[in-house]
N, C-alpha and C positions, 0 to 999 in steps of 0.2 A: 693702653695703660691709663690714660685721665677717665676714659668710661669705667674702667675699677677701680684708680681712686674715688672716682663721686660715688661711684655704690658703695665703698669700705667709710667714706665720711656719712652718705646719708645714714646708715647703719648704725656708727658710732654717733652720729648725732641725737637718733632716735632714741637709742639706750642712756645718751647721757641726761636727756628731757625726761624720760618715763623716771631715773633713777632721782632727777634733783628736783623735782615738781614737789612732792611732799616734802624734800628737805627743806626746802625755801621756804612751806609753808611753816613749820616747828622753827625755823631760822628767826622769824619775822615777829612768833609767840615771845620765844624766848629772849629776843631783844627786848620786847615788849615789856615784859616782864620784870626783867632786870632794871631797865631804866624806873619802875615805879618800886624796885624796892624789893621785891619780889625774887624765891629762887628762879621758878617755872620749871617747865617741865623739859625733859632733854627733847634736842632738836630731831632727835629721830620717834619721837611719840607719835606723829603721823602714820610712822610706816610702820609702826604696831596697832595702830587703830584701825587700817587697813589691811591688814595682819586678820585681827583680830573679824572685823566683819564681811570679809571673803570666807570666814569657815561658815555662816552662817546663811540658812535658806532663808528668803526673803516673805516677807507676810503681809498679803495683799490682802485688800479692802473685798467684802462682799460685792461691793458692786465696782468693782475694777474692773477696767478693758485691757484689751491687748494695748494699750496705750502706754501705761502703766510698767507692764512687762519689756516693751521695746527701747520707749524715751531713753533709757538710761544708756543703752549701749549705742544710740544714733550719736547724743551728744557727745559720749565719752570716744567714739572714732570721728568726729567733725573734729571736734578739739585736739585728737591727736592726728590729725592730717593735718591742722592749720599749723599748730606746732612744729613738724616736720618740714615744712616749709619757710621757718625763720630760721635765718643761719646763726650759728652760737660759735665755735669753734676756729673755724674755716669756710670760705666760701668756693664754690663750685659745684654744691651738691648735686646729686642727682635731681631732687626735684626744684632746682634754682631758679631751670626754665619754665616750669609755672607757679615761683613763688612772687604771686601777683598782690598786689594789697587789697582789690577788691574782692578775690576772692576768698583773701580770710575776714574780711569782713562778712562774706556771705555764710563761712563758716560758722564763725561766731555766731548770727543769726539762727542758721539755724538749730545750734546749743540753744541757744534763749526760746527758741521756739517750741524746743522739745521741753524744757522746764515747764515752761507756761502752760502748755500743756498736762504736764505731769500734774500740776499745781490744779487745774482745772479740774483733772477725770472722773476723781472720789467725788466731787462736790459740795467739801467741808468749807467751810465760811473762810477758815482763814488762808486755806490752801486757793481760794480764787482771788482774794484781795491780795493777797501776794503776785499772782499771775499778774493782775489787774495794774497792780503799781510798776511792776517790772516790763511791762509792756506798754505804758504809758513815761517811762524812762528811758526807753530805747527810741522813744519819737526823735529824741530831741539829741540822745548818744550817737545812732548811726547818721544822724546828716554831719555832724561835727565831725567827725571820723574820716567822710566820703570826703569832705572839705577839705581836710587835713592831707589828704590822698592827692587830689586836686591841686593843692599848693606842691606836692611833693614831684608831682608829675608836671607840674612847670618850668620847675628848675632842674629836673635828671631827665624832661623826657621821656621819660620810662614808669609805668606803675610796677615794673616790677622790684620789688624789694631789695635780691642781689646787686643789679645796676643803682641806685639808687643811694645804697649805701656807698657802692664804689665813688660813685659822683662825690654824694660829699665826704666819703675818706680823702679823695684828690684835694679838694680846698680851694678849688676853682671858684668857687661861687664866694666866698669871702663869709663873715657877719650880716645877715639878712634881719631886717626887724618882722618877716610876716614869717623865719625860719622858730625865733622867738615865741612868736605868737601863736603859729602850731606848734610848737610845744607845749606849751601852756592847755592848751584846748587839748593835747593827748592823753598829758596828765590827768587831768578833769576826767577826761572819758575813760580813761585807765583804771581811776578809782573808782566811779562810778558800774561801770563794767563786772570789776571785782568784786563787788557790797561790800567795799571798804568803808572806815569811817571818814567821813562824816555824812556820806551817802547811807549806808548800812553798817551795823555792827555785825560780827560774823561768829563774839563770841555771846550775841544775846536770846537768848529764849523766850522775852516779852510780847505775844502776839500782837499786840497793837504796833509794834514799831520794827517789827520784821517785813524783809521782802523776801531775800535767798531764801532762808531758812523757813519761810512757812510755808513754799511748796514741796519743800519736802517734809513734812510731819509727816506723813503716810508711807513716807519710804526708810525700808529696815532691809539688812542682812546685804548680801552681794551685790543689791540695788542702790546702797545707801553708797555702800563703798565704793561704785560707780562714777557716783555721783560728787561724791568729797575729792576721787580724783580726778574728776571731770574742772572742776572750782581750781585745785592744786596747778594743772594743768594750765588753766585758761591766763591764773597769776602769772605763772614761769613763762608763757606767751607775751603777754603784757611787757615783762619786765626784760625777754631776750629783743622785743620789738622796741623799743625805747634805748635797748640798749645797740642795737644796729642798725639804728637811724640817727641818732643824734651822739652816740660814741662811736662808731665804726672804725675803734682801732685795734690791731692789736692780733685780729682775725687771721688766720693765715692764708694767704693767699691759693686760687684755683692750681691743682696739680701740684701741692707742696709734699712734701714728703711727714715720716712721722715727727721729725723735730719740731718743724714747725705747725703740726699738732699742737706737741705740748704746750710750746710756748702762746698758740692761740687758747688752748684751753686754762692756762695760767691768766692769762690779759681775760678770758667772760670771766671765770669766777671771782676774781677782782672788781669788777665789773658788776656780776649779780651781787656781790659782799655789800658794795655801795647804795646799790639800789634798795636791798634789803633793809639797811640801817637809814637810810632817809625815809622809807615806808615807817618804819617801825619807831623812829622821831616825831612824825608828821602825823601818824595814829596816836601818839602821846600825849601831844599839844595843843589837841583840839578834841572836839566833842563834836557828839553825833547832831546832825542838825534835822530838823522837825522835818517830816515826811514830805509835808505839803512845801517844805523849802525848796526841795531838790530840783525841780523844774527850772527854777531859779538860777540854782546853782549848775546845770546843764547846760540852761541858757545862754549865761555864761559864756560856757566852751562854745556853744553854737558860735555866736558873735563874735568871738575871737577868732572861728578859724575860717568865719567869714571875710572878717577884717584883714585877715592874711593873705586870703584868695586875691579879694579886690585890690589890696596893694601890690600883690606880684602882675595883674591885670593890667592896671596903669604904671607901674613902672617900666616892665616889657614892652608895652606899645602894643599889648593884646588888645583891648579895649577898643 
């Protein structure tokens, strides 16, 4: 019986990621939107944009490779395998026992790689200085990441995510200042991750100050769509990952029945609603910062979730 509950949860989990990945992202506009004054556009525009570019073949470059043709469906199942392994609902899933954090790290990777790639293949100018900057951002995003991984794995033990959350759902571990500190450095890497602002604008088409969006100018039709819910995807990760490490309440418990479904899926969407409306404040407030900032601003997070590592180090008696 708990081996088919975790198959009936992973299942329900998967459907409810594939289903709230674009609404989150129409969620996040239409906050956006509003707070500047603005009607926008209703929050399910995504899922007719997606709609709309899945009827359409896709229209590849003369001198495209199979590179071109493949990238999009690598990243878009990397990203929903990493997905599939944050818990949203309930915990116990089926894939719980290998939802490890390095290895969605490794996922994410390799999404970024298949972009950079993508971005690369045609060999238009701006589709590689996109590659070029996006992969010169990740220098500096995955060690803050792995660091943050590292702090987490000091205090649960465990890098894998299910345990981890349980740890500090218990509250054993009290108020931490290096728990603080990775967060901060998540954050940072979170938006950065997503070409949020002030890393990336995601509704801009100004080549010079594009990353996301200028490896894909060569991608059109069922590729593009791919790809948009490749990005929807990778946000709703973000935001379930942030939200069950550092909120880990509310989830229902391994082997619970459907009530306590609901009521877990009542406590995430509560949950994503928040996360939503502080993204869509925090894109409000501030503006996009110059290209050649963002190292800077990465940096940042490096050092932070440095500072966090080395404090859990010497406090522990690791050191």
């Amino acid at each position: 019986m708990l081996l088919l509950g975790a198959v009936v949860v992973q299942l329900l989990h998967v459907a409810l990621m594939l289903a709230a990945a674009p609404l989150l992202v129409g969620v996040v506009r239409w906050l956006k939107a509003r707070m500047q004054g603005r009607r926008g556009a209703s929050p399910l525009q995504p899922w007719r944009d997606l709609e709309k570019l899945l009827r359409k073949r896709p229209v590849l470059a003369a001198n495209a490779s199979l590179v071109s043709e493949v990238a999009p469906y690598v990243a878009f199942a990397a990203s929903l395998v990493a997905v599939a392994c944050v818990p949203s609902f309930s915990r116990g899933m089926l894939l719980a026992p290998v939802g490890d954090l390095i290895l969605l790290a490794g996922l994410l990777a390799l999404a970024r790689m298949a972009l950079a790639l993508v971005g690369m293949d045609v060999g238009t100018a701006f589709g590689g200085l996109g590659a070029a900057r996006e992969m010169s951002f990740s220098v500096f995003a995955e060690p803050a990441l792995l660091l943050c991984v590292l702090t987490f794995a000091i205090l649960a033990g465990t890098t894998n995510l299910d345990l981890i959350a349980a740890t500090f759902r218990d509250g054993g571990l009290g108020l931490r200042v290096s728990l603080a500190l990775a967060a901060m450095a998540m954050l940072t890497v979170a938006v950065a991750e997503n070409a949020r602002i002030p890393v990336d604008n995601p509704a801009t088409h100004l080549e010079l100050t594009m990353v996301h969006e200028a490896m894909l100018l060569e991608s059109s039709g069922r590729h593009l769509a791919l790809w948009e819910y490749q990005a929807a995807l990778k946000l709703t990760l973000w935001l379930a990952l942030l939200a069950a490490i550092f909120v880990p309440f509310g989830a229902a418990p391994a082997g619970a029945g459907p009530l306590a479904w609901v009521l877990g899926l009542a406590a995430w969407l509560l949950k994503m609603g928040v996360l939503c409306l502080a993204l869509a404040v925090f894109e409000s407030a501030i503006a996009k910062m110059r290209v050649f900032r963002v190292p800077e601003f990465l940096g940042a997070a490096l050092l932070l979730a440095l500072l966090a590592a080395a404090l859990l180090f010497v406090s522990t008696g690791l050191a």
